[in-house]
DSSP file (Angstrom, degrees, kcal/mol; ACC not computed):
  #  RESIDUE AA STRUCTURE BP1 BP2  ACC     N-H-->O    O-->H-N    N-H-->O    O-->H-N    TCO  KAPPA ALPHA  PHI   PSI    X-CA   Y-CA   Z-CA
    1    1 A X              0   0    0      0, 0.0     2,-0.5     0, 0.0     0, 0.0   0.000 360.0 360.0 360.0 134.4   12.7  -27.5   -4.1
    2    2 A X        -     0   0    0      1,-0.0     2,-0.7     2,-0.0     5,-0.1  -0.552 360.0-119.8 -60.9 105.9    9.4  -25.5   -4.2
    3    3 A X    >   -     0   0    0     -2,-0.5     3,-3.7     1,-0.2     4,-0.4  -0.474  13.6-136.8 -58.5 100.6    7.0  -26.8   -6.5
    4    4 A X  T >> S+     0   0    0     -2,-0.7     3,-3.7     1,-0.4     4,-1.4   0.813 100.0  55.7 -69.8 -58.5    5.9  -24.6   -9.2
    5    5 A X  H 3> S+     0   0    0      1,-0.3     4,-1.3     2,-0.2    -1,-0.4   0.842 105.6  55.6 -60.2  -8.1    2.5  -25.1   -9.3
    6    6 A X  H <4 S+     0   0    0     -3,-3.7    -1,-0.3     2,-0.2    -2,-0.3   0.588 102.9  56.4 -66.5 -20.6    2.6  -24.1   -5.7
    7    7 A X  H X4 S+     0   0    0     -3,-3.7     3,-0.7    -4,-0.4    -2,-0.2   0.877 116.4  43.6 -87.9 -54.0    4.3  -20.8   -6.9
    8    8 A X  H 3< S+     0   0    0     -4,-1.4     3,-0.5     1,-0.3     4,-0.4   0.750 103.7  49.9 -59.1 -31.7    1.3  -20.5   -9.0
    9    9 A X  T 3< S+     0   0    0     -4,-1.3    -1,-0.3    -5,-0.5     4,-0.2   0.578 123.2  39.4 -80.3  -7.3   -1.5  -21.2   -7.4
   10   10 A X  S <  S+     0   0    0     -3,-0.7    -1,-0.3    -4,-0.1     4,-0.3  -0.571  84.5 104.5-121.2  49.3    0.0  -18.5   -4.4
   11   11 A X  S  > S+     0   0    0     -3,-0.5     4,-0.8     3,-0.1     5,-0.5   0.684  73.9  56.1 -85.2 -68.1    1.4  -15.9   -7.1
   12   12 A X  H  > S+     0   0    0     -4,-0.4     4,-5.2     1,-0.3    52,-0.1   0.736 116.7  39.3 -29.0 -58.8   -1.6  -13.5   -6.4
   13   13 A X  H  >>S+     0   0    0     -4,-0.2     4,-2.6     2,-0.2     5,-0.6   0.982 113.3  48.4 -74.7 -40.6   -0.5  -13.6   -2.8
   14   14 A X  H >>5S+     0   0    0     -4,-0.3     4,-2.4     1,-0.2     3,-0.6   0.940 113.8  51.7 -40.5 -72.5    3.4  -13.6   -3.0
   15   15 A X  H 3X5S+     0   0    0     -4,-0.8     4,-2.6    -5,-0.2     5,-0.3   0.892 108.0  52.0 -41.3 -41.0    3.0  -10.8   -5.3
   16   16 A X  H 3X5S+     0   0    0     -4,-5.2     4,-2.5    -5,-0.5    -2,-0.2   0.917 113.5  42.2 -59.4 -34.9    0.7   -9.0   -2.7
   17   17 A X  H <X5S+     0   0    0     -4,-2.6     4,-2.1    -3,-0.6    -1,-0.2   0.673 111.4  54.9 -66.5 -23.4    3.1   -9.3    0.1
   18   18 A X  H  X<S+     0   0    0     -4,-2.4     4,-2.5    -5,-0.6     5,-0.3   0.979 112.7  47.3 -80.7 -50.5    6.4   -8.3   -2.1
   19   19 A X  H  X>S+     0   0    0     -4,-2.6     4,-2.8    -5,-0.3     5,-0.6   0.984 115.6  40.1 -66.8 -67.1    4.6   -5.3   -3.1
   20   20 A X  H  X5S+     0   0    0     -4,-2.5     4,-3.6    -5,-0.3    -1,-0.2   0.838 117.2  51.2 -38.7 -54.0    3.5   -4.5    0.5
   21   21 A X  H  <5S+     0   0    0     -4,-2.1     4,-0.2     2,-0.2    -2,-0.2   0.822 116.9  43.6  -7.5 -71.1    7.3   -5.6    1.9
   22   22 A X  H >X5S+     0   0    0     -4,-2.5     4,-2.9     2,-0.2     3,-0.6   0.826 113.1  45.9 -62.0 -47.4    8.6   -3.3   -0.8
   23   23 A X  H 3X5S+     0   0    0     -4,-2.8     4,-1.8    -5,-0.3    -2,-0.2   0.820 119.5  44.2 -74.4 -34.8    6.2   -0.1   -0.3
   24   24 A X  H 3X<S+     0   0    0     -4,-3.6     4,-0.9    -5,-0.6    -1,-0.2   0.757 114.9  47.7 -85.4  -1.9    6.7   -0.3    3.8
   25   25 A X  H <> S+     0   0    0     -3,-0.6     4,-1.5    -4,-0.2     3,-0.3   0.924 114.1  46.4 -89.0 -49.7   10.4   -0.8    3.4
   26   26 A X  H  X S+     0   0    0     -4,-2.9     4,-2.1     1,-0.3     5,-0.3   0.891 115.9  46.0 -30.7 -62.8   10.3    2.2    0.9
   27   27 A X  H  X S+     0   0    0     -4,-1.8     4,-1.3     1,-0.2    -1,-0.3   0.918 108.4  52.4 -63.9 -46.9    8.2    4.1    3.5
   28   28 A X  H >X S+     0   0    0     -4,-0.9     4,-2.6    -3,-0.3     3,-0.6   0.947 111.3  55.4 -68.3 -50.8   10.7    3.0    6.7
   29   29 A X  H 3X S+     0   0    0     -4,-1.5     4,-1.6     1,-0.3    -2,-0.2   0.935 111.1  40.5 -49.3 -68.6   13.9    4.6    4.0
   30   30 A X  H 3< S+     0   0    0     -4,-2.1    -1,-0.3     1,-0.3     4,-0.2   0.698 115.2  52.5 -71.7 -11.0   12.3    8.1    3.6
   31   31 A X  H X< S+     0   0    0     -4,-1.3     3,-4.0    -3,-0.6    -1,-0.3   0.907 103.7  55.5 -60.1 -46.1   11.4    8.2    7.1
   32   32 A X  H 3< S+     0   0    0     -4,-2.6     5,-0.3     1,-0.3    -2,-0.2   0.794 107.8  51.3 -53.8 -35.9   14.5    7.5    7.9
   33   33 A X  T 3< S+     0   0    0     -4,-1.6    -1,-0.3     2,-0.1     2,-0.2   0.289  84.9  94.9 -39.2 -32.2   15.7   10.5    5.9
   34   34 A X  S X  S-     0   0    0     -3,-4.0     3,-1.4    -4,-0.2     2,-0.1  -0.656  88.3 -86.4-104.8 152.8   13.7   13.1    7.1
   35   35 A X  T 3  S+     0   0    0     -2,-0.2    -1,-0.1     1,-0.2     3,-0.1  -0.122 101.7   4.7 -48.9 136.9   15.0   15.1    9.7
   36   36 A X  T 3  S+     0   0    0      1,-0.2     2,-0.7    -4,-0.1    -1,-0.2   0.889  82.7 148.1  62.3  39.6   14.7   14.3   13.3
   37   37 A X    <   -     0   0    0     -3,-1.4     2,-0.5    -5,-0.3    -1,-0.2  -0.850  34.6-152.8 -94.3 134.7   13.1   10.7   12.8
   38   38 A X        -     0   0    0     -2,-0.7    -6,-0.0    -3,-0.1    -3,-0.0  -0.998  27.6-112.5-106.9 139.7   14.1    8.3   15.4
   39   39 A X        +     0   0    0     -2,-0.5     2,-0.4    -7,-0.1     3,-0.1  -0.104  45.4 175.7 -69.5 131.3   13.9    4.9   14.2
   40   40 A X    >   -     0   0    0      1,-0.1     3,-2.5    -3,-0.0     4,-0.1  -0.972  37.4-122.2-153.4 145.6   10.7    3.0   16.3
   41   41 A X  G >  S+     0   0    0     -2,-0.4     3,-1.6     1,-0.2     4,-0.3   0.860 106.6  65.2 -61.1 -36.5    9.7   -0.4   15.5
   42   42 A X  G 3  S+     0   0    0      1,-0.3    -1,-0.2     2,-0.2    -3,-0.0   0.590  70.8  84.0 -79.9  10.7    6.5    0.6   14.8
   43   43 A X  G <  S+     0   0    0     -3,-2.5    -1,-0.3     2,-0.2    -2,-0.1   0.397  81.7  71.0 -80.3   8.3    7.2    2.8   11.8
   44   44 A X  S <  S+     0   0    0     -3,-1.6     2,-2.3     1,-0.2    -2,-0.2   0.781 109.5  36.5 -93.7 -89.9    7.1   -0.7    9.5
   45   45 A X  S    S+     0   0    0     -4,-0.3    -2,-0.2     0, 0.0    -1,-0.2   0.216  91.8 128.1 -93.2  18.4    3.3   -0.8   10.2
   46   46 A X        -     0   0    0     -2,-2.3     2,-0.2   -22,-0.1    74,-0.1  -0.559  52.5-134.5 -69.2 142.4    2.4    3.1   10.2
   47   47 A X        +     0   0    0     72,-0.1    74,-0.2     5,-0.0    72,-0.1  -0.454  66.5  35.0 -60.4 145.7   -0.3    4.3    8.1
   48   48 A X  S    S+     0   0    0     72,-0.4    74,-0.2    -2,-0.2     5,-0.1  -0.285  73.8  97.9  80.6 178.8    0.2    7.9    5.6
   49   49 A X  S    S-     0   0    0     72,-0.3     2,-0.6     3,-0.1     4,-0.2   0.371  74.4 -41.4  66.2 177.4    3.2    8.6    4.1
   50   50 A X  S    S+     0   0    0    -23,-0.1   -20,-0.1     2,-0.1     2,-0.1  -0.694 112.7  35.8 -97.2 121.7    4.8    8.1    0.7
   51   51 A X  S    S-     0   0    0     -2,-0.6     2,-0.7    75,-0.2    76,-0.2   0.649  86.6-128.3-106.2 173.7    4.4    5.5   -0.8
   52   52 A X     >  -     0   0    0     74,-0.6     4,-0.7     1,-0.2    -2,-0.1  -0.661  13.6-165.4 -87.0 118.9    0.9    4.2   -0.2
   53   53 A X  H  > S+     0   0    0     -2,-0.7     4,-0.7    -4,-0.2    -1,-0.2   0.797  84.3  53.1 -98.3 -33.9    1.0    0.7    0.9
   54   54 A X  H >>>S+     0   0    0      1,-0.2     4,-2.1     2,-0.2     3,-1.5   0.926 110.8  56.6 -59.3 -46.9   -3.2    0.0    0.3
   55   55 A X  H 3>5S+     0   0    0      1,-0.3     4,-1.6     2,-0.2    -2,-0.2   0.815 110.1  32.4 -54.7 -25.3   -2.5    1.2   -2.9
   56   56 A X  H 3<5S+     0   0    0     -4,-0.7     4,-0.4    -3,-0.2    -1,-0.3   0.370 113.3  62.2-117.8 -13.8   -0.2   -0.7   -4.0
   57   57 A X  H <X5S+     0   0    0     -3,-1.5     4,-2.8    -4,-0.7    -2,-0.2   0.784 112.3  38.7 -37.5 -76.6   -1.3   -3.9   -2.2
   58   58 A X  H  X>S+     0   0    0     -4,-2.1     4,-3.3     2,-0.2     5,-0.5   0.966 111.7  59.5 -62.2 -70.1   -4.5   -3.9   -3.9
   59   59 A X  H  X<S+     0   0    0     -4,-1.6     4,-2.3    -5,-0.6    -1,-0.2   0.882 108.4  45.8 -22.4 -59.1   -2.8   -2.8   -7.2
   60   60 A X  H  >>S+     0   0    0     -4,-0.4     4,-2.4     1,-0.2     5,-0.6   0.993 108.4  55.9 -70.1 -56.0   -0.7   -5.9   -7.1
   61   61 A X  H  X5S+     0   0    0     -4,-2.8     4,-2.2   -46,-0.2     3,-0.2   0.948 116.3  37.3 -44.2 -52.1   -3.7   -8.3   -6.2
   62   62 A X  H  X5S+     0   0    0     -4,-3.3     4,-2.4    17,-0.2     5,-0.3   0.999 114.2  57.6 -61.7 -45.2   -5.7   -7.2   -9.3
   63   63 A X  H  X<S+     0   0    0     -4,-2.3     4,-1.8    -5,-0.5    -1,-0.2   0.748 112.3  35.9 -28.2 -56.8   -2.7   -7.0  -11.2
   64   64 A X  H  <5S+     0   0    0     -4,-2.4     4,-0.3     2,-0.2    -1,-0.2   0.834 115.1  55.5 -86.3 -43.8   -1.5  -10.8  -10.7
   65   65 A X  H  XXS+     0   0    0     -4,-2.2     4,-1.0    -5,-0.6     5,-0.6   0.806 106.0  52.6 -73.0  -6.9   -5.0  -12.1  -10.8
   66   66 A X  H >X5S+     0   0    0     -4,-2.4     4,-2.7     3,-0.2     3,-1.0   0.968 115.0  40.9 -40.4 -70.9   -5.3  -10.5  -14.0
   67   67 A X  H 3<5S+     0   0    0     -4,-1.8    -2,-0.2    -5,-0.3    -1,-0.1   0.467 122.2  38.8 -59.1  10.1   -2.1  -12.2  -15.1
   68   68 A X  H 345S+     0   0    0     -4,-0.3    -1,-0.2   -59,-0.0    -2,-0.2   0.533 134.8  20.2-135.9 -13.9   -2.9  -15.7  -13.5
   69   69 A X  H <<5S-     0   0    0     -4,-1.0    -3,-0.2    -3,-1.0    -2,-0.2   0.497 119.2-105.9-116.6 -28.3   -7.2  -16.0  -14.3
   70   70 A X    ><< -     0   0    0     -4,-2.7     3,-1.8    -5,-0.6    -3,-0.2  -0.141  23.3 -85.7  94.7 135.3   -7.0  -13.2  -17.3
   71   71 A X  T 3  S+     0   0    0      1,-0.3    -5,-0.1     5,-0.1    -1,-0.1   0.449 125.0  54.4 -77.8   9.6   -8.0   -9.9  -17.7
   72   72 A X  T 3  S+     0   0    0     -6,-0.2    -1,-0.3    -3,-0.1     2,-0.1  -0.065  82.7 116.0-131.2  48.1  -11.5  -10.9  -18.7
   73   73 A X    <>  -     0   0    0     -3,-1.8     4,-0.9     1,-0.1     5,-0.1  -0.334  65.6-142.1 -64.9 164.2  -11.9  -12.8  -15.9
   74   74 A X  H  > S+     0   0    0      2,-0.2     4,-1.7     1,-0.2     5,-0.2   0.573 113.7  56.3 -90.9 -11.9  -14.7  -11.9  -13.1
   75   75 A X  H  > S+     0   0    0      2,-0.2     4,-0.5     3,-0.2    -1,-0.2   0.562 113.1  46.2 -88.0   5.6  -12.3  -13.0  -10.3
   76   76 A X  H >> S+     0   0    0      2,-0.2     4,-3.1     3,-0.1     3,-2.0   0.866 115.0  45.7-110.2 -63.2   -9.8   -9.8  -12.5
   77   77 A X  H 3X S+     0   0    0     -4,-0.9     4,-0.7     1,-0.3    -2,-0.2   0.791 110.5  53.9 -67.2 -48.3  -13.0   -7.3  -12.6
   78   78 A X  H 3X S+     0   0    0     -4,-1.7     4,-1.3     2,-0.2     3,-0.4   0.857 109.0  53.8 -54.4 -35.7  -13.9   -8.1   -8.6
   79   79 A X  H <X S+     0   0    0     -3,-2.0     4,-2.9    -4,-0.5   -17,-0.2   0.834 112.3  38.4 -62.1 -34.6  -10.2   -7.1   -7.8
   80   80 A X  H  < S+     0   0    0     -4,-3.1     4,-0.3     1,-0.2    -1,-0.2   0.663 112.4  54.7 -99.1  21.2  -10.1   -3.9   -9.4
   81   81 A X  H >< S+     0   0    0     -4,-0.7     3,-1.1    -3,-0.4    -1,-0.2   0.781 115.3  42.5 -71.5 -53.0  -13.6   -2.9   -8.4
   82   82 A X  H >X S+     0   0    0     -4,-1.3     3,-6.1     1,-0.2     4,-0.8   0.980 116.1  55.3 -55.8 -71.1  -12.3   -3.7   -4.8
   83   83 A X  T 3< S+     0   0    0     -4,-2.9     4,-0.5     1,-0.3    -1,-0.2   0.352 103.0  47.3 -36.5 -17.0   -9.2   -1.9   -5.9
   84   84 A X  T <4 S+     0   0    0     -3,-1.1    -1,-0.3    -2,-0.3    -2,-0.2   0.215 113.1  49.9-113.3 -11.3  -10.5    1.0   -6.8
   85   85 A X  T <> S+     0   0    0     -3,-6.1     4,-2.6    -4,-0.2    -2,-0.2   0.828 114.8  48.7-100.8 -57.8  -12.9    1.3   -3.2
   86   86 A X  H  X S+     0   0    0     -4,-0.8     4,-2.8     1,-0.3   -31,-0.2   0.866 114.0  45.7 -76.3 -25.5   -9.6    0.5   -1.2
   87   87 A X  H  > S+     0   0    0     -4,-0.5     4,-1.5    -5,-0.3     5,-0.4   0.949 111.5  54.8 -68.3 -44.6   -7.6    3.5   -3.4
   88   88 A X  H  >>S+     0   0    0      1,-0.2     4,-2.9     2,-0.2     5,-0.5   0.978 107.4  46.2 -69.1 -32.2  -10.3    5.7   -2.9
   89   89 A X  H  <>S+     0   0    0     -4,-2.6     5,-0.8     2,-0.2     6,-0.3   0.939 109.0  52.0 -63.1 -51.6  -10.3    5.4    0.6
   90   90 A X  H  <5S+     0   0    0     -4,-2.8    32,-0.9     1,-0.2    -1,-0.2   0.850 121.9  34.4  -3.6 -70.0   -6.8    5.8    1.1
   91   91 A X  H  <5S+     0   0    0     -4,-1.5    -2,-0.2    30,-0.2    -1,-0.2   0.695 129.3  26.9 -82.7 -44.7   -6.9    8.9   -0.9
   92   92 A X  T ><5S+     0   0    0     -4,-2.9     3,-2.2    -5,-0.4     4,-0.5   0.764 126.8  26.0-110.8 -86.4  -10.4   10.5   -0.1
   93   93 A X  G >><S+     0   0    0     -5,-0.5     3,-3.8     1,-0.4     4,-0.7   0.804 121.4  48.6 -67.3 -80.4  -11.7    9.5    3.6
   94   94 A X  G 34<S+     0   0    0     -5,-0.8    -1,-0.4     1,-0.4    -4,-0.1   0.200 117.4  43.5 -74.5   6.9   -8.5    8.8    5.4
   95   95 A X  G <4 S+     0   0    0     -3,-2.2    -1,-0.4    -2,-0.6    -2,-0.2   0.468 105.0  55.0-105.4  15.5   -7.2   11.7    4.3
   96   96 A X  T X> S+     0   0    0     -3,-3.8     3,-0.9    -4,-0.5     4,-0.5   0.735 115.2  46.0-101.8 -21.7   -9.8   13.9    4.8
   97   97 A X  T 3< S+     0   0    0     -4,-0.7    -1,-0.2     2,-0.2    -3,-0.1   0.497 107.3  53.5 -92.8   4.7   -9.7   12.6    8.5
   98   98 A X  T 3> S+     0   0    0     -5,-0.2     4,-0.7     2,-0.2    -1,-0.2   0.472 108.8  47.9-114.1  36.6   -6.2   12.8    9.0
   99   99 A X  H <> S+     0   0    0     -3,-0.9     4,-0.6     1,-0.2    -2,-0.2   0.493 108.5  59.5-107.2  -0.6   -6.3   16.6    7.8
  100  100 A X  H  X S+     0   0    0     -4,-0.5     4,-0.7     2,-0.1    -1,-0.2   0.501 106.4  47.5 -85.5  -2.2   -9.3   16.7   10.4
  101  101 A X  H  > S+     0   0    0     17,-0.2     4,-2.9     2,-0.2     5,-0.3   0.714 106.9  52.9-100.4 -44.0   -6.7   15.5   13.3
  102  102 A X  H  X S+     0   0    0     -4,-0.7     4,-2.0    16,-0.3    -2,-0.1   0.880 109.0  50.2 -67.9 -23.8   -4.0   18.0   12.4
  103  103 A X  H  < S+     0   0    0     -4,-0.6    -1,-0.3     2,-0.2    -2,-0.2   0.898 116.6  41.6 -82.1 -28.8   -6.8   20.9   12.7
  104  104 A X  H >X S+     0   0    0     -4,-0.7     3,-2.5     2,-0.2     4,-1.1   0.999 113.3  58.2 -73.8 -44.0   -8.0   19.3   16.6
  105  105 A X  H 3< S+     0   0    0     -4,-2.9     5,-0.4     1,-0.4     4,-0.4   0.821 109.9  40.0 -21.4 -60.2   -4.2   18.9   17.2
  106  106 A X  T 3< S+     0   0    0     -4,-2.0    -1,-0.4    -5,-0.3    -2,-0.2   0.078 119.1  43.6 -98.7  37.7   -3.7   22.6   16.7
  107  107 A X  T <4 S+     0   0    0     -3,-2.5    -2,-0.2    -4,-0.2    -1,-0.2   0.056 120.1  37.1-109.3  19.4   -6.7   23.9   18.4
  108  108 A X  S  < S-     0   0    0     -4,-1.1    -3,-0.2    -3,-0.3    -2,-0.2   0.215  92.3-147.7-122.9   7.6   -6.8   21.9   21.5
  109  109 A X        -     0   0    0     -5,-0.4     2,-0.2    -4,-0.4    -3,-0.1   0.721  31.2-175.9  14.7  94.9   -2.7   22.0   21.6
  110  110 A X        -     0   0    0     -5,-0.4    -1,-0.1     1,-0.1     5,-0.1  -0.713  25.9-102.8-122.6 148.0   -3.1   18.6   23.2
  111  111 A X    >>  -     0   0    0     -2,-0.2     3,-2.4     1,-0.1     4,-1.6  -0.323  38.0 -97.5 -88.2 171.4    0.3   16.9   24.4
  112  112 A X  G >4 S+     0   0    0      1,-0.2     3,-0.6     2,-0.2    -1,-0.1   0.896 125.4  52.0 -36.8 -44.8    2.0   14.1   22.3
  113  113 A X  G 34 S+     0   0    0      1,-0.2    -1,-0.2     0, 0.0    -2,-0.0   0.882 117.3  41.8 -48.6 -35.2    0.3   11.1   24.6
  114  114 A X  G <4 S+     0   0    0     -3,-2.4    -1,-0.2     2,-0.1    -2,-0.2   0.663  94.7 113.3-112.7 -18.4   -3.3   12.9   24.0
  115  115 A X    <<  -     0   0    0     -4,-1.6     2,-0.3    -3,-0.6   -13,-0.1  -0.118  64.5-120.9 -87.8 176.1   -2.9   13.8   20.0
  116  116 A X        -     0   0    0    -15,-0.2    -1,-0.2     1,-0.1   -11,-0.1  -0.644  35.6 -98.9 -84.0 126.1   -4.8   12.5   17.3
  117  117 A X        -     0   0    0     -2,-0.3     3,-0.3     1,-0.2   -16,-0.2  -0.084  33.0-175.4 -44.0 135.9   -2.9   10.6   14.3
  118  118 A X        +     0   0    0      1,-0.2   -16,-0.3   -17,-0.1   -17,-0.2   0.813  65.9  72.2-103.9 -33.4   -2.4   12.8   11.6
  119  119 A X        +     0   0    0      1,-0.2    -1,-0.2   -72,-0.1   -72,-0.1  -0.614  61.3 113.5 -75.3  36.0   -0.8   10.3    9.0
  120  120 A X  S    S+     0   0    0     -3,-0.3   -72,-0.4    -2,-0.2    -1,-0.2   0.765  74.6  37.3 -90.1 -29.1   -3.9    8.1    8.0
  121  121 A X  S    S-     0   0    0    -74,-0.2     2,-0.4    -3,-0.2   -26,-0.3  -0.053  73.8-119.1 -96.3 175.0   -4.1    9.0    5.1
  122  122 A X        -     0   0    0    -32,-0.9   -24,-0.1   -74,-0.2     2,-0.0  -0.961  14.5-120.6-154.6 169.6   -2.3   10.1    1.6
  123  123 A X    >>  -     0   0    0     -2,-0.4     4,-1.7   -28,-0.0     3,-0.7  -0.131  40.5-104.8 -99.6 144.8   -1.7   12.6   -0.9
  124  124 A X  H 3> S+     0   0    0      1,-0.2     4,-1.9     2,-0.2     5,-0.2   0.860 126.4  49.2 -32.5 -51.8   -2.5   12.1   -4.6
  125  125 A X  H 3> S+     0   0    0      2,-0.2     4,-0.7     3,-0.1    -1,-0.2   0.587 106.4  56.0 -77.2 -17.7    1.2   11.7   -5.4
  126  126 A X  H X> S+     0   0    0     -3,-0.7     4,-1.9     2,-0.2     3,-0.7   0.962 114.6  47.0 -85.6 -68.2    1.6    8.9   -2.2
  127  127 A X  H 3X S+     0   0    0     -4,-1.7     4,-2.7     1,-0.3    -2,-0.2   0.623 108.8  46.7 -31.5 -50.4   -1.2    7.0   -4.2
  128  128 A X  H 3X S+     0   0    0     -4,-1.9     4,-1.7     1,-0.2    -1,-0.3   0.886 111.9  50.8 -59.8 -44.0    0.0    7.1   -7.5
  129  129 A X  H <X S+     0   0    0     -3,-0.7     4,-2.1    -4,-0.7    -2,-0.2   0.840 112.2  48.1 -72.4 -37.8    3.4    6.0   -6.5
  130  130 A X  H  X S+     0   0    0     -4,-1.9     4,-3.3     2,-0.2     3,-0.3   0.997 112.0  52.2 -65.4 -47.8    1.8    3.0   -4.5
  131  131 A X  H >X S+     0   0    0     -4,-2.7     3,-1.9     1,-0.2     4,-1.0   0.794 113.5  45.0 -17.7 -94.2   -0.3    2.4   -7.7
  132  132 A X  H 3X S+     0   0    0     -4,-1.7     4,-1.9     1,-0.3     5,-0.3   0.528 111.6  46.7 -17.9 -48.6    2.9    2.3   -9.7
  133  133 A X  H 3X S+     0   0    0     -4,-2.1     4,-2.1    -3,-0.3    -1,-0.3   0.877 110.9  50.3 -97.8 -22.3    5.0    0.2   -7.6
  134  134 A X  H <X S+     0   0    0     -4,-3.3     4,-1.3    -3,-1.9    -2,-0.3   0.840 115.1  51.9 -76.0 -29.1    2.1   -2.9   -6.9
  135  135 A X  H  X S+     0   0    0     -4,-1.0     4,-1.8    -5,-0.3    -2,-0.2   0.906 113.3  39.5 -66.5 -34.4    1.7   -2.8  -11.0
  136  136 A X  H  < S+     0   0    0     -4,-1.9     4,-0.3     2,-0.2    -1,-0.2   0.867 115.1  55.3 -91.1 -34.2    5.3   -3.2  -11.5
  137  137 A X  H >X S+     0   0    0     -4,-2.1     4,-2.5    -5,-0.3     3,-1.9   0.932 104.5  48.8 -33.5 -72.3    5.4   -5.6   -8.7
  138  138 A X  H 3X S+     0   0    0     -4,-1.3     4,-2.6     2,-0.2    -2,-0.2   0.848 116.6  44.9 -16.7 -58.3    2.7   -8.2  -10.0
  139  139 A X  H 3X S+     0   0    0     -4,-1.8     4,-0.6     1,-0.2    -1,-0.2   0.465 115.0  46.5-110.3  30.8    4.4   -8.3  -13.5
  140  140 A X  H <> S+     0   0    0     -3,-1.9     4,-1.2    -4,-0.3    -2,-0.2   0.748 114.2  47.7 -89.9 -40.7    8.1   -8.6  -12.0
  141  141 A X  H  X>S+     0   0    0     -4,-2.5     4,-5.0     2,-0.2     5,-0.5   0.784 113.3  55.9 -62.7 -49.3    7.0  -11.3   -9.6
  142  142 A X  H ><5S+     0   0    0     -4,-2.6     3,-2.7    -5,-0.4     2,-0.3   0.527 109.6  41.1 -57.0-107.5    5.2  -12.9  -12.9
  143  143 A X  H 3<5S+     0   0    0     -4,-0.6    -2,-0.2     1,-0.3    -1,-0.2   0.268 114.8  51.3 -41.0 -28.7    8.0  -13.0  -14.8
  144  144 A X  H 3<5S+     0   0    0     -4,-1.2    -1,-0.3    -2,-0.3    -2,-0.2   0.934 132.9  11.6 -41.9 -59.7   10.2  -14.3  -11.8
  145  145 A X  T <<5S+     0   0    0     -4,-5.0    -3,-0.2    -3,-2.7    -2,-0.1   0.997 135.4  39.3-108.1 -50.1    7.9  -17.4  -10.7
  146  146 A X      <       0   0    0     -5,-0.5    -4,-0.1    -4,-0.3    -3,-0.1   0.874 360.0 360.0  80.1 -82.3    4.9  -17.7  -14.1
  147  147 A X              0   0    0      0, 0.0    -1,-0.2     0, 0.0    -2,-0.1   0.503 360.0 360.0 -68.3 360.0    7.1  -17.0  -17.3
């Protein structure tokens, strides 16, 4: 049997990995969904798409160390500071470069081997949804191993 105070002192991370787990499994589905996907092992570790897997990463690490130090911790206020650089990045630079790839893509009409990734990045709505699903993660995973 697993010792609880070993489930506690690792919640922050279990919860960070269930969220990621959940948001790339989520991501593999709705690939899977769209027309003309063939299935490649590497689409569990792709970057872009819905839902946002930093986001929602991060989310659940502040989330849980809120709920395991307290939300007026400093170890809680250094997670969402981080959280809040790794969302913007997601959101702002890596998608503003991978809407700079889809514009070299179509003006060097470069073949598949040669193009630039295009998916680095995500949409408002990919973000929020990652948000969403590492908060609800964190305080499902509390109540599972914590309460």
């Amino acid at each position: 049997m697993i010792n609880h105070q070993l489930l506690v002192d690792f919640f922050p991370l279990i919860a960070a990995l269930s969220a990621m787990v959940i948001s790339q499994s989520t991501k593999l589905i709705i690939f899977l969904f769209k027309q003309n996907y063939t299935f490649q092992l590497s689409s569990i570790i792709t970057a872009g798409g819905m839902p946002s897997t930093h986001s929602a990463l991060i989310t659940a690490i502040a989330i849980s160390i809120g709920l395991k130090e307290g939300f007026h911790s400093t170890d809680f206020f250094l997670a969402t500071i981080l959280s809040l650089v790794v969302i913007y990045d997601a959101r702002g630079i890596r998608h503003c470069v991978g809407e700079q790839a889809k514009i070299l893509n179509k003006h060097l009409n470069l073949t598949n081997n040669g193009k630039a990734n295009e998916f680095v990045g995500h949409t408002l709505i990919e973000v929020i949804v990652g948000t969403i699903l590492g908060f609800f993660t964190a305080f499902i995973m509390y109540e599972m191993l914590i309460s």
